[in-house]
N, C-alpha and C positions, 0 to 999 in steps of 0.2 A: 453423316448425311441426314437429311431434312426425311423424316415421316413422310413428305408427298412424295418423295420420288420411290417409295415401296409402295408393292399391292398394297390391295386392299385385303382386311385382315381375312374374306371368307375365299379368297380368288385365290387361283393355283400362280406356281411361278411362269410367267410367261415365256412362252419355246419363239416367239417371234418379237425383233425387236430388240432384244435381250439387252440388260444395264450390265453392270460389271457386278460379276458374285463378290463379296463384299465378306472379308477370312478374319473372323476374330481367332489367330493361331498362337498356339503357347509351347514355342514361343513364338516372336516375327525374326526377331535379330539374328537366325540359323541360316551357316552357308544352303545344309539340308533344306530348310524352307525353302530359301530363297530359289533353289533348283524347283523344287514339285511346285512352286506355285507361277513359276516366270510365262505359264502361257497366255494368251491373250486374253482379257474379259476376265481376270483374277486381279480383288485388289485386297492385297491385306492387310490390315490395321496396325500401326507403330505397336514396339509394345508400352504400354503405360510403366512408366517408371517408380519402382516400389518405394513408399517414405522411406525418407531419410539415406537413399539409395544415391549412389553417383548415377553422373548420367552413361546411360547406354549399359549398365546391367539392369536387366528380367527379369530377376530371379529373388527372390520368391516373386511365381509370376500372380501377378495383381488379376488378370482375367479371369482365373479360376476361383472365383468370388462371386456367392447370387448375388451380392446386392451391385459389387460392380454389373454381372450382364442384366440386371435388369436395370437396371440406370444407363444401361444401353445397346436397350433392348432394339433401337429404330437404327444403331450407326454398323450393326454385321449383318449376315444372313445365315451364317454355317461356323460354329467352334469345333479345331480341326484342333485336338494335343498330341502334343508328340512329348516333351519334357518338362521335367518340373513338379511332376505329381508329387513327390516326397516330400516335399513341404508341407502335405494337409492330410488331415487326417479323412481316413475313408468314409464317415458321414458326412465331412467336410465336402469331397466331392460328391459325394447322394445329392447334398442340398446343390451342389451347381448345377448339376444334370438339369434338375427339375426347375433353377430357373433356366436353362436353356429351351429346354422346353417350352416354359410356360412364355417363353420370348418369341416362339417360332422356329428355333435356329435350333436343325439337323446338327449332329453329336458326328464326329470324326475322330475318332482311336489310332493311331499309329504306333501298332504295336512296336518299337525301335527293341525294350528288352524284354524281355522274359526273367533274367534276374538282371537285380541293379548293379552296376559296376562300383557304384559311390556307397552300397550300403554293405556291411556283412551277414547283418542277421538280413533275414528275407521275408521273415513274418509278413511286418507292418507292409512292405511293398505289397509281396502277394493278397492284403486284404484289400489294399487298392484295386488292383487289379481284377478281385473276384465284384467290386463294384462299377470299374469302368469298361472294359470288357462285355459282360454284359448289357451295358448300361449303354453302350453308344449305338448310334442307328447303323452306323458301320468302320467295318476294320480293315488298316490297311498293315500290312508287313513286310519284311528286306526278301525272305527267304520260301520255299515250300517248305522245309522242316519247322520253322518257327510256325508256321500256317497251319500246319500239321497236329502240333501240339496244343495251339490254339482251339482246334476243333476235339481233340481229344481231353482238355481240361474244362471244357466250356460251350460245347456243343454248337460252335460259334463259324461261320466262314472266314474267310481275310483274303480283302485283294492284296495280290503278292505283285509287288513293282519296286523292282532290285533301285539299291542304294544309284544316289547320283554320285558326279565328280565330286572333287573336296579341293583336288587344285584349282587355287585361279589362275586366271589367265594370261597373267605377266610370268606368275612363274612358269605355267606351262610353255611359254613361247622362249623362256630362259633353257628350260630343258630336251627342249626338241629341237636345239640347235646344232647341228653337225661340230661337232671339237674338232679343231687340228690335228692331225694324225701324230703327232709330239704326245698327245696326251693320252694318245691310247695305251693300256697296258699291254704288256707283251703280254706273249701265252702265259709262261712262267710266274708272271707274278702274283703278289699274293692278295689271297679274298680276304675281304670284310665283310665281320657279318654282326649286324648290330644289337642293341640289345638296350631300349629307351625305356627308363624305368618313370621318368615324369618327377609325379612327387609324391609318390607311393601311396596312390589312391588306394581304395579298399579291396579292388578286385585286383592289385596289383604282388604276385609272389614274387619280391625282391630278391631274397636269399634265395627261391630253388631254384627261380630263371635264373640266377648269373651261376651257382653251383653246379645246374645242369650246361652251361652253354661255357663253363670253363672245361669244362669235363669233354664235352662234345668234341670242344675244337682240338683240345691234348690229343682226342681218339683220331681226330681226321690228320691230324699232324702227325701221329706214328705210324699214318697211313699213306702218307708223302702227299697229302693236299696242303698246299701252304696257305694255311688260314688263319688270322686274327680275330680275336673280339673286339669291338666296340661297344663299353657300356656307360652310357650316357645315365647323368642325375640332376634333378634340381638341387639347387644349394639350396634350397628351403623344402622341406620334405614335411608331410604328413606323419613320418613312423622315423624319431633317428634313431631306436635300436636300429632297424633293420637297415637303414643306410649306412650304420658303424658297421654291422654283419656283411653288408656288400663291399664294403673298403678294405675290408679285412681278407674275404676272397681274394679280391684282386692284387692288392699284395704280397697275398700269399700265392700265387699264379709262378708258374717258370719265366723267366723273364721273354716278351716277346708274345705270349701269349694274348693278354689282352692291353685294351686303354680303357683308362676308366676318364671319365670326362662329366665334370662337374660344371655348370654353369647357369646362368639366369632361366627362364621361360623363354623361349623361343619365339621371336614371332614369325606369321607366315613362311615368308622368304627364308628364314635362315632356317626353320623347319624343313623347307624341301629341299634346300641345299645340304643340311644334315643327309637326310634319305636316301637323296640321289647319289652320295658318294658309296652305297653301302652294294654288298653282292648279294646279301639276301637280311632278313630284318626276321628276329624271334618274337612274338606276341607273350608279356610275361603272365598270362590273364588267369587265374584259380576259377573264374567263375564270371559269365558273361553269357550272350545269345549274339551281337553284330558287333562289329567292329568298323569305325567310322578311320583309326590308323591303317586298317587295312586296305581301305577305296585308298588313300593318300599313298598308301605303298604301292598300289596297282596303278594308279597316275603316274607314277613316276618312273615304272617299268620293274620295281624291286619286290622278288618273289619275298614271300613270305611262311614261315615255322609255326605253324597254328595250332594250339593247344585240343586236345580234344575234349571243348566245351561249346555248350551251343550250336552256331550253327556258321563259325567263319568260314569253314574250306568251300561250303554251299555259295558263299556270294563272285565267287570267281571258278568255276566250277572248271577251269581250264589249262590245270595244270601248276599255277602260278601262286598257287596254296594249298604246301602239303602237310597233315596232319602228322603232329609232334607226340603223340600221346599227352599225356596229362603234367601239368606244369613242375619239374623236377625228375623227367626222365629222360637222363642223360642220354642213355641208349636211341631209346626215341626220338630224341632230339637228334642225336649223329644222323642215325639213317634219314632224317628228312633233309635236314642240310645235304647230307651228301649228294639225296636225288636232285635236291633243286640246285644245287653248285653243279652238278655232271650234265645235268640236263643241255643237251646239243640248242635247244632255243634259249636256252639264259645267256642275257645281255652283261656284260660289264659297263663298269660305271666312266663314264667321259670317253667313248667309243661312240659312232656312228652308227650303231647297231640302237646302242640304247635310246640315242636321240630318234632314231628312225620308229623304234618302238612306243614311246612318248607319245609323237607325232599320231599313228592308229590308233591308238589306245584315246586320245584327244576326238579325232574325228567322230570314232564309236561312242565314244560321251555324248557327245553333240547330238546324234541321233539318240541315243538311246533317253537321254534327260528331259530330249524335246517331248516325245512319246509319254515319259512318265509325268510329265506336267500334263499333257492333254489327260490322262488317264484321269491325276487329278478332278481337273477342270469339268471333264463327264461326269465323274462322280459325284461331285458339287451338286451341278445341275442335275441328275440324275433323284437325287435326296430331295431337293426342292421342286421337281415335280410332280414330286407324288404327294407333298406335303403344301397344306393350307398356309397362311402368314396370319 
């Protein structure tokens, strides 16, 4: 947008009349964005597409550049990160702050991790962090424990405004649709319980999830729970030791026990069509703070086995995520499946229960995402009021 339609550079932002707040976000292309920024009088800026880049990847994202925001300096009002830092080195971002800054444009931190899920060492992250963190005019985060720790590392507040939906809306209305009574299971039949390894990202323990969750279901099965595993892989992996080490498990399994399921990347649709056939879904995670598989589990009605890292059992705090101990403890692992399979509220999958579940869990999105978009949107405005241009 054109310099005339911003104040003037000594003028506060105006509370009467108001333009649209104007979000240089890193990134814009995130379902997560798209949710905190959808309320009214928020417009956020494409993201600029990095050379040599195809179109519609971000990443490395080009905003977190002085000489990009000061080249434009006149078309945001507020730079709002959420992902992406690990591409630059933490002077790197020193110098963006300060051209944000020297642009006018309030600093928004969204704390999403605590440790990175893409990296193993944690150094380099963490030194980021010790400079944006401090560094931004204010911080927002998924959970109170992550908020917590925030204050205790860095002497820092954080508004705390829980993750949005991750379903859209075709599928949601795919999955809140009452099934045929044909397709319900009997009582009898048998659970699935899944086990999505992706393509064995950094934060991802391949071998002790599926070790401990063959292990688990052996135990529930000499317990007269009739349980399978489902362990799903990319055919193109990040680590193929560890994808040979998991075919090897599986193989070596009694028969009946699990499916191992190897195929492309997923898109949306076939993503929640995966999920929603499952009875409860394992997080394989060594090392993490939010988990965005886990909103996509809770959309779908499917309880989840949550590692005791970070701070997932906190983002649904209602039963529907029980803490598994730490990633390769079998035992562990049993007892959480077992609660969340016995549990008198857990839905099975292509039942009328689940679809009905779906359905509330959708409506409570709705409200609760509208809210976290305005919280946004105060916030915004809140920072530029108090703040010159």
């Amino acid at each position: 947008m054109s310099h005339l339609l911003a104040p003037a550079a000594d003028a506060p932002w105006p509370t009467t009349g108001r333009r649209a707040v104007r979000v240089a976000s890193v990134p814009a292309g995130h379902p997560y964005v798209a949710r905190v920024t959808a309320a009214t009088g928020l417009e956020v800026l494409p993201d600029p597409t990095p050379p040599g880049a195809e179109p519609g990847r971000w990443w490395p994202p080009v905003v977190l550049d002085p000489a990009w925001v000061g080249a434009h300096a006149g078309d945001a009002d507020v730079l709002h990160v959420h992902f992406g830092t690990e591409s630059f080195a933490p002077e790197h971002l020193a110098r963006t702050l300060r051209a944000a800054r020297d642009a006018g444009w309030p600093v928004v931190l969204t704390v999403h991790d605590l440790e990175h899920p893409q990296l193993t060492d944690q150094s380099g992250y963490r030194a980021q962090l010790d400079v944006l963190v401090p560094g931004a005019d204010a911080l927002v985060t998924l959970t109170p424990g992550a908020a917590a720790e925030i204050r205790a590392r860095w002497g820092r507040d954080a508004l705390v405004v829980p993750h949005p939906r991750l379903l859209g809306d075709a599928s949601a209305a795919a999955h809140a649709t009452d099934p045929a009574p044909r397709d319900a299971p009997g009582p009898g039949a048998e659970r699935v319980v899944g086990l999505h390894l992706k393509d064995l990202r950094p934060n991802v323990d391949a071998v002790g999830a599926t070790s401990a969750l063959l292990a688990a279901v052996a135990d529930l099965r000499s317990s007269g729970v009739p349980v399978r595993a489902e362990v799903r892989l990319h055919r193109r992996v990040r680590d193929e030791a560890a994808r040979d080490e998991v075919r090897a498990l599986c193989a070596g399994a009694r028969p009946g026990v699990v499916d191992l399921v190897e195929h492309e990347r997923l898109d949306d649709d076939a993503l929640a069509a995966a999920l929603a056939g499952l009875d409860a879904c394992v997080l394989p995670y060594a090392h993490g703070t939010h988990s965005g598989w886990l909103e996509l589990c809770w959309d779908l009605g499917v309880p989840v086995a949550a590692p005791a890292v970070g701070y997932y059992a906190e983002q649904h705090p209602d039963g529907s995520v029980v803490t598994s101990g730490p990633v390769g403890d079998a035992a562990g692992l049993a007892a959480a499946l077992g609660a969340l399979l016995g549990d008198p509220a857990s839905t099975r999958p292509g039942t009328a229960a689940r679809a009905a579940l779906v359905r509330d869990r959708r409506h409570a999105r709705l409200a609760d995402d509208a809210a976290a978009a305005e919280r946004h949107a105060a916030l915004y405005r809140g920072l530029l009021a108090g703040r010159t241009r």
